[in-house]
DSSP file (Angstrom, degrees, kcal/mol; ACC not computed):
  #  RESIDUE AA STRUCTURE BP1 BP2  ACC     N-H-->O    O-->H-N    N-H-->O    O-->H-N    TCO  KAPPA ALPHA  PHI   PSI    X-CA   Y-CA   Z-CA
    1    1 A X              0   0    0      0, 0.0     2,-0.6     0, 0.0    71,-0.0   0.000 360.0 360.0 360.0 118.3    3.3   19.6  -20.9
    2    2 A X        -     0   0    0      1,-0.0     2,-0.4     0, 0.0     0, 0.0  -0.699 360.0-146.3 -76.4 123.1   -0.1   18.3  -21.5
    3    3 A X        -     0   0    0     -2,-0.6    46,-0.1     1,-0.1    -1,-0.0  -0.868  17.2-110.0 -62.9 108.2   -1.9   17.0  -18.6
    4    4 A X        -     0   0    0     -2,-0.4    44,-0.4    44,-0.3     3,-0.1   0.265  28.4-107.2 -42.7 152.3   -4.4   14.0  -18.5
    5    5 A X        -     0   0    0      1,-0.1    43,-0.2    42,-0.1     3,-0.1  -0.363  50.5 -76.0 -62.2 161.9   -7.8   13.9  -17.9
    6    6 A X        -     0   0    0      1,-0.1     2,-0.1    41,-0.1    41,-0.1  -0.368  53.0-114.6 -58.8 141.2   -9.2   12.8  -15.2
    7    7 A X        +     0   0    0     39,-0.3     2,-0.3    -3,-0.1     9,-0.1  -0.523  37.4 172.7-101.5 150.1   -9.3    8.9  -14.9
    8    8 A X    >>> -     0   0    0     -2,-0.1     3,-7.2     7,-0.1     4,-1.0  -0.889  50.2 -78.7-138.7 162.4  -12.6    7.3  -15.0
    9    9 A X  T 345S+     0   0    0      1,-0.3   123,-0.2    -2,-0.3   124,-0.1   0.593 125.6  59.6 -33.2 -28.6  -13.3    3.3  -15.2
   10   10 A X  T 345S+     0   0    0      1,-0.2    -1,-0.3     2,-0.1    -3,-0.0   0.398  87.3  67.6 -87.9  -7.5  -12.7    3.0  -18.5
   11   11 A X  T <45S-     0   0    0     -3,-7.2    -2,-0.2     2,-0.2    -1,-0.2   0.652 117.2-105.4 -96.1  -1.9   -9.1    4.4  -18.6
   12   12 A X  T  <5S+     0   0    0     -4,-1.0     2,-0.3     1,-0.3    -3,-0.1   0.780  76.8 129.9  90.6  35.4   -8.2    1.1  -16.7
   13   13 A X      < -     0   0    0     -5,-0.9    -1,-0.3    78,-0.1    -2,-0.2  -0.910  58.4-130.5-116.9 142.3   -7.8    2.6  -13.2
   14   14 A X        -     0   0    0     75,-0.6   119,-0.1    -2,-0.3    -7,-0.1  -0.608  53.5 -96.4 -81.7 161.1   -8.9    2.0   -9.6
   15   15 A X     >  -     0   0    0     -2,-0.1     4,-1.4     1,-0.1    -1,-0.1  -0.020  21.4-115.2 -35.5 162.4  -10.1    5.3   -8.3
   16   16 A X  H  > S+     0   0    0      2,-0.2     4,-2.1     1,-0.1     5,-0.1   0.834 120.1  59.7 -63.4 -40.9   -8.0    7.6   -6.2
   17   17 A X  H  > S+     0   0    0      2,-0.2     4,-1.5     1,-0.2    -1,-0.1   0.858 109.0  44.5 -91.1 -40.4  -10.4    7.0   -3.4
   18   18 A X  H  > S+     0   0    0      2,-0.2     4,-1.6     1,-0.2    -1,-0.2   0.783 110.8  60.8 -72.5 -33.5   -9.6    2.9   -3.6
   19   19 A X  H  X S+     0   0    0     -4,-1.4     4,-1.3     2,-0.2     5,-0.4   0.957  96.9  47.0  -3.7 -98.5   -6.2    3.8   -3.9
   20   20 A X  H >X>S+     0   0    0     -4,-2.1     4,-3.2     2,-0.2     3,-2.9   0.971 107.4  66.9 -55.6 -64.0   -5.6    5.6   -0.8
   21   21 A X  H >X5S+     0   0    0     -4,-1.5     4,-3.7     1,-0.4     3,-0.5   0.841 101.8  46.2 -45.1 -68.6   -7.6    2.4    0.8
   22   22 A X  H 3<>S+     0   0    0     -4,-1.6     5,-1.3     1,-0.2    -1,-0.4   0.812 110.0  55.1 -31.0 -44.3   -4.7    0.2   -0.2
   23   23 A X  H <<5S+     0   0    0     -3,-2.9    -1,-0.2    -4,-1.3    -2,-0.2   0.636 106.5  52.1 -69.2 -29.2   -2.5    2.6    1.2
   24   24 A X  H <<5S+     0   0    0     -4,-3.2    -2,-0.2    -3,-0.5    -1,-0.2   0.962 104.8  50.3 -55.8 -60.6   -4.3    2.4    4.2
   25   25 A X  T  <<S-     0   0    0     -4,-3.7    -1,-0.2    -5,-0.6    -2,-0.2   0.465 130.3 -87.6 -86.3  18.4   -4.2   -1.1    4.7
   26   26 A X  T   5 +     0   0    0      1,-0.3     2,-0.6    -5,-0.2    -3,-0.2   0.856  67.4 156.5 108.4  34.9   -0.5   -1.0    4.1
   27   27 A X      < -     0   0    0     -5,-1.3     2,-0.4    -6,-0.1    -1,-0.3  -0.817  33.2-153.4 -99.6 109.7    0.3   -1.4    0.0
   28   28 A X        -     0   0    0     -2,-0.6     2,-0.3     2,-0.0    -5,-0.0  -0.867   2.3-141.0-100.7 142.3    3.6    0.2    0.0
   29   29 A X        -     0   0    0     -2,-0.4     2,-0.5    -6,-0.0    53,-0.0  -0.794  13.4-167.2-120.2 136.9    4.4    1.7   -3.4
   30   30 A X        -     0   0    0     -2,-0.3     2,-0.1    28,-0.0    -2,-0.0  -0.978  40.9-121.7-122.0 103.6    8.2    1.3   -4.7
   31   31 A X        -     0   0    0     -2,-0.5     2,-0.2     3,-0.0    51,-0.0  -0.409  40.1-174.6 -68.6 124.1    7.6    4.1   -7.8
   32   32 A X    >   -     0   0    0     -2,-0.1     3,-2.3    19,-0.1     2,-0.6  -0.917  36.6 -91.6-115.7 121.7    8.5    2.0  -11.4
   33   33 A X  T 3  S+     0   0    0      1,-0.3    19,-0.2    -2,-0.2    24,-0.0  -0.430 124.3  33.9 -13.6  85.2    8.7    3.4  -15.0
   34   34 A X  T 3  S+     0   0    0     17,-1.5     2,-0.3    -2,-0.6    -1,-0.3  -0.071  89.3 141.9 139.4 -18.2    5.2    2.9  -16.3
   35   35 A X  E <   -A   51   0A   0     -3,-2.3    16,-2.5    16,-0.5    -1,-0.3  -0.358  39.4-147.1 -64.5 117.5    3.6    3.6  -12.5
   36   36 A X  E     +A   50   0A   0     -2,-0.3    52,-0.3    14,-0.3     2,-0.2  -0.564  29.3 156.0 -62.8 139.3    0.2    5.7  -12.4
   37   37 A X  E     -A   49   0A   0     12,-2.0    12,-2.3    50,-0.3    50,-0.2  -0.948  36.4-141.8-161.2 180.0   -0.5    7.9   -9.6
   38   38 A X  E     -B   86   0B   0     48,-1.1    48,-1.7    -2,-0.2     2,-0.6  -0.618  34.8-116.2-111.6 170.4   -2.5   11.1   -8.1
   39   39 A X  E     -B   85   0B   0      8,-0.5     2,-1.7     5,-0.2     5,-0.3  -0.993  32.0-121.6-104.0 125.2   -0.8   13.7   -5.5
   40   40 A X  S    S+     0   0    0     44,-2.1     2,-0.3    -2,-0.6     3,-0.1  -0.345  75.3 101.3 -38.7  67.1   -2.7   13.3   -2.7
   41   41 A X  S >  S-     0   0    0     -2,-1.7     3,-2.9     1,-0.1     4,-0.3  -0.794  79.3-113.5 177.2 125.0   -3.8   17.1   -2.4
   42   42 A X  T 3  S+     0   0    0     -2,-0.3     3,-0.2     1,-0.3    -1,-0.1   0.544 109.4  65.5 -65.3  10.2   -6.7   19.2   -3.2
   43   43 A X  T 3  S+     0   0    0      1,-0.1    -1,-0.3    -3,-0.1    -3,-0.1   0.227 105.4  40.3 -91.4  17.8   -4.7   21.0   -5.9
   44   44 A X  S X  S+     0   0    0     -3,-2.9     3,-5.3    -5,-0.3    -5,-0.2   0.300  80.0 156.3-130.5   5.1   -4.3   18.2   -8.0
   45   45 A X  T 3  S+     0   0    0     -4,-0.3     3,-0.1     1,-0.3   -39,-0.1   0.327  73.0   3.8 -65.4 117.2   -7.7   16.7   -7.7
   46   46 A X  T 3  S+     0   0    0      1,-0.3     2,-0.4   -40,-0.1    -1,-0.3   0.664  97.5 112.4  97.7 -13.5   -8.5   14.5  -10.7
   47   47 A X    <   -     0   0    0     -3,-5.3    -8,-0.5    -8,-0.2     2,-0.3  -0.705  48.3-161.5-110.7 158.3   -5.1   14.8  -12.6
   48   48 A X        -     0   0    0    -44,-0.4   -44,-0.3    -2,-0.4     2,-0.2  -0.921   7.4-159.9-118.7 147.2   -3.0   11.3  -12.8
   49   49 A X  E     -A   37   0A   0    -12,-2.3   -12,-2.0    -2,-0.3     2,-0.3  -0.935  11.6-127.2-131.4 149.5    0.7   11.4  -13.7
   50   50 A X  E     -A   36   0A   0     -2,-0.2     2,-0.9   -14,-0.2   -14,-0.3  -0.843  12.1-137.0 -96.1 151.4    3.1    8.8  -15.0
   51   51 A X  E     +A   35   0A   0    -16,-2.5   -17,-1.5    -2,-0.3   -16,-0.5  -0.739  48.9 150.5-112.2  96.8    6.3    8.0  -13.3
   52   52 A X    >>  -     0   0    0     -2,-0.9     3,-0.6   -19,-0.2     4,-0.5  -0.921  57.3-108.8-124.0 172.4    8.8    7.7  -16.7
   53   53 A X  T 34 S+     0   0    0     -2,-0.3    -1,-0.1     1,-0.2     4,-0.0   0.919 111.6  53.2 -53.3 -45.3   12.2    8.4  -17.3
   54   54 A X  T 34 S-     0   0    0      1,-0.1    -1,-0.2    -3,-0.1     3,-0.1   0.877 128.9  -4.9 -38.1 -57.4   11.7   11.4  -19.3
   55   55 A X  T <4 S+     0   0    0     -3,-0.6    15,-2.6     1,-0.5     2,-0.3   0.691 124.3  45.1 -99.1 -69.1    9.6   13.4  -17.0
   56   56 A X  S  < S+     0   0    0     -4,-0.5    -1,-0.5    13,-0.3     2,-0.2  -0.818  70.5 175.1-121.6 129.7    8.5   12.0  -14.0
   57   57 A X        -     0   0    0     11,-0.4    11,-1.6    -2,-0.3    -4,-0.1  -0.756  35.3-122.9-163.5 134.0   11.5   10.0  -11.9
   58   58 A X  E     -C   67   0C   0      9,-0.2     2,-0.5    -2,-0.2     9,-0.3  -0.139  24.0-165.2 -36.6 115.7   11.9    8.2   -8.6
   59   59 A X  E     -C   66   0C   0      7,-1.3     7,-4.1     5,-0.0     2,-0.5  -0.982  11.4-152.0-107.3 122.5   14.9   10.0   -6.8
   60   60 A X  E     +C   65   0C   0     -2,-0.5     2,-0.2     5,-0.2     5,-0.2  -0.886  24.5 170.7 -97.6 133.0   16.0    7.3   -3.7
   61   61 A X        -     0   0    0      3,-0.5     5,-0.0    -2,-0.5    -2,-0.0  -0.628  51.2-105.4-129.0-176.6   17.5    9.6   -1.0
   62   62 A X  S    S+     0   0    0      1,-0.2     3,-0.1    -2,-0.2    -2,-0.0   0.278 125.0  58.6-104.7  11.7   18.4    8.2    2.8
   63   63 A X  S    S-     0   0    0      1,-0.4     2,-0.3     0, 0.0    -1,-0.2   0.619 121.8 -85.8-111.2 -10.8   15.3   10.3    3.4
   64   64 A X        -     0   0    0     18,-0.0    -3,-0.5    17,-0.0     2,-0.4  -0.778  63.4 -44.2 145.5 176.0   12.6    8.6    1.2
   65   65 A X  E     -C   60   0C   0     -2,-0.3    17,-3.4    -5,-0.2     2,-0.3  -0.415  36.5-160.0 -94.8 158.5   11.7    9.0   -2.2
   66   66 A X  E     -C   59   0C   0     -7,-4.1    -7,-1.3    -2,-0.4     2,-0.4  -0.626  11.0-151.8-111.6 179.8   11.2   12.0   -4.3
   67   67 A X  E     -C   58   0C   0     -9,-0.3    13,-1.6    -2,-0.3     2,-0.7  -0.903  28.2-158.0-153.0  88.9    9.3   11.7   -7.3
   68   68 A X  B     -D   79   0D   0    -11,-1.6     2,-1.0    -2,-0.4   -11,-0.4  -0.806  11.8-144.6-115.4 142.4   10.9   14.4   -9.3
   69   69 A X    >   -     0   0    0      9,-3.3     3,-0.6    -2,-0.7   -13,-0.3  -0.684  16.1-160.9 -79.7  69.7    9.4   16.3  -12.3
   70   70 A X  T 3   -     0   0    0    -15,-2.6     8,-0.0    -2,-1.0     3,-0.0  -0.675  68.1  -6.2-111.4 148.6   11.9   17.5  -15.3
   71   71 A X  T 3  S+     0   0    0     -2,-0.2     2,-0.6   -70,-0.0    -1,-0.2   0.718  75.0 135.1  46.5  57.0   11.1   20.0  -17.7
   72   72 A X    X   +     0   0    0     -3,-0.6     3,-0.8     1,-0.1     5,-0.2  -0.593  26.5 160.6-125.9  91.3    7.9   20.5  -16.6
   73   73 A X  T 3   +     0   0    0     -2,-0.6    -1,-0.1     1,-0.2     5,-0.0   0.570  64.0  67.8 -60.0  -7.7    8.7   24.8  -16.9
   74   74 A X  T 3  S+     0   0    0     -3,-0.1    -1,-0.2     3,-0.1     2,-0.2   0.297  97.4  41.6-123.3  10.0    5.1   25.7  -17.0
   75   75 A X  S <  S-     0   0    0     -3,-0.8    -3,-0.1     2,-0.1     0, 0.0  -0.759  83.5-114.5-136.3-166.4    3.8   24.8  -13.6
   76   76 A X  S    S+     0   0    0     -2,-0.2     2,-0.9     2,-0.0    -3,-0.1   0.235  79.9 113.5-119.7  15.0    5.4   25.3  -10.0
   77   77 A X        +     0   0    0     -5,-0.2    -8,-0.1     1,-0.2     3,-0.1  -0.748  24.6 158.4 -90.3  96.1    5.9   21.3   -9.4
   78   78 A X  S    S-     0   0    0     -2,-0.9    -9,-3.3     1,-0.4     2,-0.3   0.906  70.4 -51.6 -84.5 -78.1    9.7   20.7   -9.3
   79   79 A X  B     -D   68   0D   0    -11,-0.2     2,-0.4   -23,-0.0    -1,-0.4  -0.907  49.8-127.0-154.4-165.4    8.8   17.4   -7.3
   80   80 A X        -     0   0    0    -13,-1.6     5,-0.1    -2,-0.3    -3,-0.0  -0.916  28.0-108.5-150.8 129.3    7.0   15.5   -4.4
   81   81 A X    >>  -     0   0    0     -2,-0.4     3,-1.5     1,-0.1     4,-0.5   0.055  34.8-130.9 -67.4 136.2    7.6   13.1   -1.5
   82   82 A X  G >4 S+     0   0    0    -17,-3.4     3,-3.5     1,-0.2    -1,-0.1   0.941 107.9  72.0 -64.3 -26.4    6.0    9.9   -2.7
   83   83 A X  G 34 S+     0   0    0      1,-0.3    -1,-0.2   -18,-0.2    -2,-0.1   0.862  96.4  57.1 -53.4 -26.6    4.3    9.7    0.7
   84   84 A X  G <4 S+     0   0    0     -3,-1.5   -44,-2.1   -45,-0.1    -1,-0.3   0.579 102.5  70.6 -63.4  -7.7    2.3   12.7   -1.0
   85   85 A X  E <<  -B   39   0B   0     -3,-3.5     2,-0.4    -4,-0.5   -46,-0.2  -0.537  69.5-140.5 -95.9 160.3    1.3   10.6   -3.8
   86   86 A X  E     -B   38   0B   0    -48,-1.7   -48,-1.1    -2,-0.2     2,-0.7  -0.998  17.6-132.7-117.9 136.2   -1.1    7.5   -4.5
   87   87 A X        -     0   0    0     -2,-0.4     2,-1.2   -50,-0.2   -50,-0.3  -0.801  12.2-163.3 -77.6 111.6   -0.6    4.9   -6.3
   88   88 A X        -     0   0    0     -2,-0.7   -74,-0.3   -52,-0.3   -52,-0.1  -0.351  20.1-154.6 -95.6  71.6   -3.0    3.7   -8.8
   89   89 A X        -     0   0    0     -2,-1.2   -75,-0.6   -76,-0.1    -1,-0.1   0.459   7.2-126.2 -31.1 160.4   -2.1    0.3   -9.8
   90   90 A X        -     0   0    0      1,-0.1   -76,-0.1   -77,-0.1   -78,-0.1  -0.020  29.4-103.0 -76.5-147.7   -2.9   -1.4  -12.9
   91   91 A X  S  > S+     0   0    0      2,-0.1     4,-0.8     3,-0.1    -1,-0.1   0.398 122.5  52.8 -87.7 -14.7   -4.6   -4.7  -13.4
   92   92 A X  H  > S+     0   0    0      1,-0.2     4,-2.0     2,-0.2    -3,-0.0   0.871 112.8  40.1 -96.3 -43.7   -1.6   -6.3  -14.1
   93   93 A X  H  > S+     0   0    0      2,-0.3     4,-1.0     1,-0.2    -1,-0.2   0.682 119.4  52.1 -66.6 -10.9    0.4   -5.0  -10.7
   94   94 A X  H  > S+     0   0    0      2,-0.2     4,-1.0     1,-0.1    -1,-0.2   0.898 108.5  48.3 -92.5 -31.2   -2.9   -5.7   -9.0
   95   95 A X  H >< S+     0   0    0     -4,-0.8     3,-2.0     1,-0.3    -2,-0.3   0.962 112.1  51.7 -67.9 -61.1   -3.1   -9.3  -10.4
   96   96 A X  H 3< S+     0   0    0     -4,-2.0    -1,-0.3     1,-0.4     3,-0.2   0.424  97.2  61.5-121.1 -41.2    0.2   -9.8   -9.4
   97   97 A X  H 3< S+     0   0    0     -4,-1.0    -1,-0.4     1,-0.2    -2,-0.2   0.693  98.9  65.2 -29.6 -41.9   -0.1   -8.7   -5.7
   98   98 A X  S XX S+     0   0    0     -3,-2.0     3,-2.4    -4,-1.0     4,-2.4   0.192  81.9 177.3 -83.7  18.0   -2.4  -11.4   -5.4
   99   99 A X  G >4  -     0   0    0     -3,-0.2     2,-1.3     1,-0.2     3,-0.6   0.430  64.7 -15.2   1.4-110.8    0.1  -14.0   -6.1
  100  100 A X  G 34 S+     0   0    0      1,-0.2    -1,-0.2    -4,-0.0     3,-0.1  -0.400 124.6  76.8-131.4  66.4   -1.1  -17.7   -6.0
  101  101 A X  G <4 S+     0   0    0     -3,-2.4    17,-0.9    -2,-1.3    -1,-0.2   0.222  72.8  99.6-114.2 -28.2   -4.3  -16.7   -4.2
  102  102 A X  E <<  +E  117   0E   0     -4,-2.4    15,-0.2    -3,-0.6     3,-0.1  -0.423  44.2 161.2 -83.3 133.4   -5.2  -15.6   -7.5
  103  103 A X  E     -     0   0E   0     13,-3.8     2,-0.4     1,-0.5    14,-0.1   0.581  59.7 -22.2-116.1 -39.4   -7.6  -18.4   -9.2
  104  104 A X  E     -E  116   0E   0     12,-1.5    12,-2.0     2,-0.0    -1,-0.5  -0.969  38.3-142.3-163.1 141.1   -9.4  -16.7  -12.1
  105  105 A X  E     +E  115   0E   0     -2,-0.4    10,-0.2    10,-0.2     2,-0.2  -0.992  41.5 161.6-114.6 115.6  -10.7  -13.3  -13.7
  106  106 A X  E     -E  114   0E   0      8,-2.0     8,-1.2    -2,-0.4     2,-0.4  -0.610  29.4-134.4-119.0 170.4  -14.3  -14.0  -15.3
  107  107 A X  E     -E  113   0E   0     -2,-0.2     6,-0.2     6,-0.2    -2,-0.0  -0.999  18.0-130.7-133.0 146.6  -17.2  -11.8  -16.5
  108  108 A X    >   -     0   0    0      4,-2.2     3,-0.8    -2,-0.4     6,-0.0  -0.124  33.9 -94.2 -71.3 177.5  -21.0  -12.2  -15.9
  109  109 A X  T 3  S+     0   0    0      1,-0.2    -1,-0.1     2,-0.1    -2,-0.0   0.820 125.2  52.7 -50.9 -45.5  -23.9  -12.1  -18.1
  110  110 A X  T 3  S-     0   0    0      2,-0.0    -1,-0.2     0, 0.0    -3,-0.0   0.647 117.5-108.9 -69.9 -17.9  -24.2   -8.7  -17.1
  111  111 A X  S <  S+     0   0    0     -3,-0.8     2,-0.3     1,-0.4    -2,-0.1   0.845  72.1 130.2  95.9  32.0  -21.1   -7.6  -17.8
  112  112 A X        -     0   0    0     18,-0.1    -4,-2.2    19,-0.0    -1,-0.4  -0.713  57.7-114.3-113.1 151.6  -19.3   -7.0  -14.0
  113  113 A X  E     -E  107   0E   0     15,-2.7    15,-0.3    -2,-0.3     2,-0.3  -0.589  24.4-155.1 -94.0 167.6  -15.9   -8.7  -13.5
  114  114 A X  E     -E  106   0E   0     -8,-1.2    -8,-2.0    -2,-0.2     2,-0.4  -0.697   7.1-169.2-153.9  95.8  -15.5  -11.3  -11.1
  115  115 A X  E     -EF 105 126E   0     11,-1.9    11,-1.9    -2,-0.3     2,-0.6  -0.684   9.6-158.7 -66.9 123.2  -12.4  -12.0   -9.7
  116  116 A X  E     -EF 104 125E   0    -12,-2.0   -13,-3.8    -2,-0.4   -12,-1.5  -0.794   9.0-172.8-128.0 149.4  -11.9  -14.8   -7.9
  117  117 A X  E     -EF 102 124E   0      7,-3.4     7,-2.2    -2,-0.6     2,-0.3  -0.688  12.6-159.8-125.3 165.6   -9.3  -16.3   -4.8
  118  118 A X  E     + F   0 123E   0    -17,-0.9     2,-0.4     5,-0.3     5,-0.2  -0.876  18.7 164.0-158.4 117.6   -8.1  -19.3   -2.7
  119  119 A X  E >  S- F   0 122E   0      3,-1.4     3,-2.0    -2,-0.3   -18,-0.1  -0.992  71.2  -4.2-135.0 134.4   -6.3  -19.1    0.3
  120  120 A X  T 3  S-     0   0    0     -2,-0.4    -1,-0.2     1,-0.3     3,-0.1   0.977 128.2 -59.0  62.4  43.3   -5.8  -21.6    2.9
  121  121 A X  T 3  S+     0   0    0      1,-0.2     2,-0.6    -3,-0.1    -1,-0.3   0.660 115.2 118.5  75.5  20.8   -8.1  -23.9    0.9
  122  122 A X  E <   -F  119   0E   0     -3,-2.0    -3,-1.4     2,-0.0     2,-0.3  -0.896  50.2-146.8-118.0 131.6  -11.2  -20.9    1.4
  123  123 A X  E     +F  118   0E   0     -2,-0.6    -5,-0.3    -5,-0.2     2,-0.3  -0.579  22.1 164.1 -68.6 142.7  -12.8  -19.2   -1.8
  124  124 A X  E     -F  117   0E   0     -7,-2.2    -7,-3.4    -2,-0.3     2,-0.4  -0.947  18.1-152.5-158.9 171.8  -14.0  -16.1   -2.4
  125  125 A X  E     -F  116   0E   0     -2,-0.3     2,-0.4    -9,-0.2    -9,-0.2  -0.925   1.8-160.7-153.0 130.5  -14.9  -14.0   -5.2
  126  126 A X  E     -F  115   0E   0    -11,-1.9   -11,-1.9    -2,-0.4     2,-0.3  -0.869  12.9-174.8-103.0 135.0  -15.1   -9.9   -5.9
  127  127 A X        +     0   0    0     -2,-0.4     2,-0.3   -13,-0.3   -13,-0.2  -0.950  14.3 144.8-133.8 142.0  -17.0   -8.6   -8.5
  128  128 A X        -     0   0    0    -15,-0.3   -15,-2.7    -2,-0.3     5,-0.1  -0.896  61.7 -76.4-164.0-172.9  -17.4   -4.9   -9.8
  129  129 A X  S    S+     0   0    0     -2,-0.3     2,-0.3   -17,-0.2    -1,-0.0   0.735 113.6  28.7 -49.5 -33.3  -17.8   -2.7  -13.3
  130  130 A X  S >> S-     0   0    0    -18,-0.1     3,-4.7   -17,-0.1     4,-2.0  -0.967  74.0-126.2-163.4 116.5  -14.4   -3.3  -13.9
  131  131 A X  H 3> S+     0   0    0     -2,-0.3     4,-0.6     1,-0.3   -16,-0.1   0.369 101.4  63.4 -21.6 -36.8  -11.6   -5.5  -13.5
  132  132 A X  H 3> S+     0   0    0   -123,-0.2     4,-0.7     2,-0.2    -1,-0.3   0.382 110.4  41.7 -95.1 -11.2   -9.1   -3.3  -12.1
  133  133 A X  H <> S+     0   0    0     -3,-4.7     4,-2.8     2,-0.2     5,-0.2   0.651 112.9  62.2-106.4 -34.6  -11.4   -2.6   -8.6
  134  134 A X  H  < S+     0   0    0     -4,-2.0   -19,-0.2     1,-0.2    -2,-0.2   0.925 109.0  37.3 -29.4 -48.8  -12.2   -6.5   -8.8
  135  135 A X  H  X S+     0   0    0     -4,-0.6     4,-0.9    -5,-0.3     3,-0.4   0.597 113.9  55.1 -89.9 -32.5   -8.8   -7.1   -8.4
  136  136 A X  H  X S+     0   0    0     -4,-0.7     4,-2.2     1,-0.3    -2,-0.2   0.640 107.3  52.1 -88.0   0.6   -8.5   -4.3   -5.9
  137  137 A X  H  < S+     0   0    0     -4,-2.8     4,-0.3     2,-0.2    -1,-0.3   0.314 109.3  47.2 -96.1  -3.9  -11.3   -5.8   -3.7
  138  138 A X  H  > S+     0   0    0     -3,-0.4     4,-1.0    -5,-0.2    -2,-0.2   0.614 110.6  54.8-108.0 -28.8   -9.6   -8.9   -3.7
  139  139 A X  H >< S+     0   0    0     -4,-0.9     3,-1.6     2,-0.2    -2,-0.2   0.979 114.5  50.3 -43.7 -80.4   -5.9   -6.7   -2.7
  140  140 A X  T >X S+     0   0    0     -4,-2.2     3,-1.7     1,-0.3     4,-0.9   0.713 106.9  41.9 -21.6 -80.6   -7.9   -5.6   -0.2
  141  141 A X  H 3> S+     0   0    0     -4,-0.3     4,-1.0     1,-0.3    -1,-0.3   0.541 113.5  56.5 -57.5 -19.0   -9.5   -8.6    1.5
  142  142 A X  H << S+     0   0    0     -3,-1.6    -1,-0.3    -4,-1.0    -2,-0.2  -0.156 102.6  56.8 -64.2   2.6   -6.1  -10.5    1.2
  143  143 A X  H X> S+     0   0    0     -3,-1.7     4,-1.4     3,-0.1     3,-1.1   0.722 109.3  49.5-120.8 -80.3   -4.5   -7.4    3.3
  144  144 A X  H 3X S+     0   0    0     -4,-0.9     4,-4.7     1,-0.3    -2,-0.2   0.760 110.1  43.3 -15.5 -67.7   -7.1   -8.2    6.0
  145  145 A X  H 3< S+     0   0    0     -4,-1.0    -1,-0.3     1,-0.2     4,-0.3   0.857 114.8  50.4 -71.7 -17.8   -6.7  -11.7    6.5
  146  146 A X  H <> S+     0   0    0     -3,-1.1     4,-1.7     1,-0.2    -1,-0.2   0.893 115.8  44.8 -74.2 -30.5   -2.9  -11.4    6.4
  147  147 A X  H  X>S+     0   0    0     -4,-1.4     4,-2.2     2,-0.2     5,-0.5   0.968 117.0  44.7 -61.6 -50.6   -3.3   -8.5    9.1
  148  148 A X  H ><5S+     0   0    0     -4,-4.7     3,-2.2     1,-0.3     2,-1.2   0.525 115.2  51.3 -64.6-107.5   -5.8  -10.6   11.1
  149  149 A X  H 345S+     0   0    0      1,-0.3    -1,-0.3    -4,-0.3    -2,-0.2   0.039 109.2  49.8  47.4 -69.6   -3.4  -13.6   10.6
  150  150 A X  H 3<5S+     0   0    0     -4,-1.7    -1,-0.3    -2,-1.2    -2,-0.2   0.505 108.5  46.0-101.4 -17.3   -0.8  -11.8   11.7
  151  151 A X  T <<5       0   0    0     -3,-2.2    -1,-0.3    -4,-2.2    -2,-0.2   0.678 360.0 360.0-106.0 -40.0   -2.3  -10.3   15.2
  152  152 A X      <       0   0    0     -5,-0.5    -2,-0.2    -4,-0.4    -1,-0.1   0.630 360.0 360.0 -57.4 360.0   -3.8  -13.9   16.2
């Protein structure tokens, strides 16, 4: 089994480290055919796996999910509780979290992405190198106000 490379900005991924922050603020991952993720563990540090039918697949038990690994003979990873995992959304899943807050994805002069929202008749707009943390800066801030929201 070939493994990937480590994901950088260009492969169209938030970090791991923005990731787990989503996971934080309460982004619950229902593991999907086509889903990116890390394991959560300093022996895996840097490699990303895809969850497909082939390989990599969601086992739902009455105890959580497993994320289990077939045919992969050549390491010691049968499988792994998804709470060990992150998920790394795309842009599309990220766009899509943002339901109909989401107003616009633009680029500067400079080249930064610039996502932009409306909730409750307020604006805002997140910009970074790349669209997919744009989008996750916007997850984010949309997590917040629903939390704060939700505690007032």
């Amino acid at each position: 089994m070939h493994l990937p490379e480590p994901a950088t900005h260009n492969d169209g991924m938030i970090t791991t480290e923005l990731a787990r922050e989503l996971r934080t603020h309460g982004l619950v991952w229902h593991p999907a055919s086509g889903d990116v993720f890390a394991i959560d563990s300093g022996e895996f540090d840097g490699e990303t796996f895809t969850v497909s039918e082939m390989t990599i697949e969601a086992h739902e038990f009455d105890t959580g999910t497993i994320l289990g690994f077939n045919g992969t003979t050549e390491w010691a990873l049968d499988s792994v509780a998804v709470e060990k995992a992150v998920w790394l959304p795309r842009e599309d899943q990220l766009r899509t979290l943002l339901g109909g807050t989401f107003v616009s994805l633009s680029r500067t002069d400079a080249g930064q992405y610039v996502v932009e929202t409306v909730r409750d008749g307020a604006g805002a707009r997140f910009t970074a190198e790349d669209a997919e943390t744009a989008y996750a800066n916007a997850v984010l801030a949309l997590m917040a106000q629903a939390t704060a929201d939700a505690t007032a």
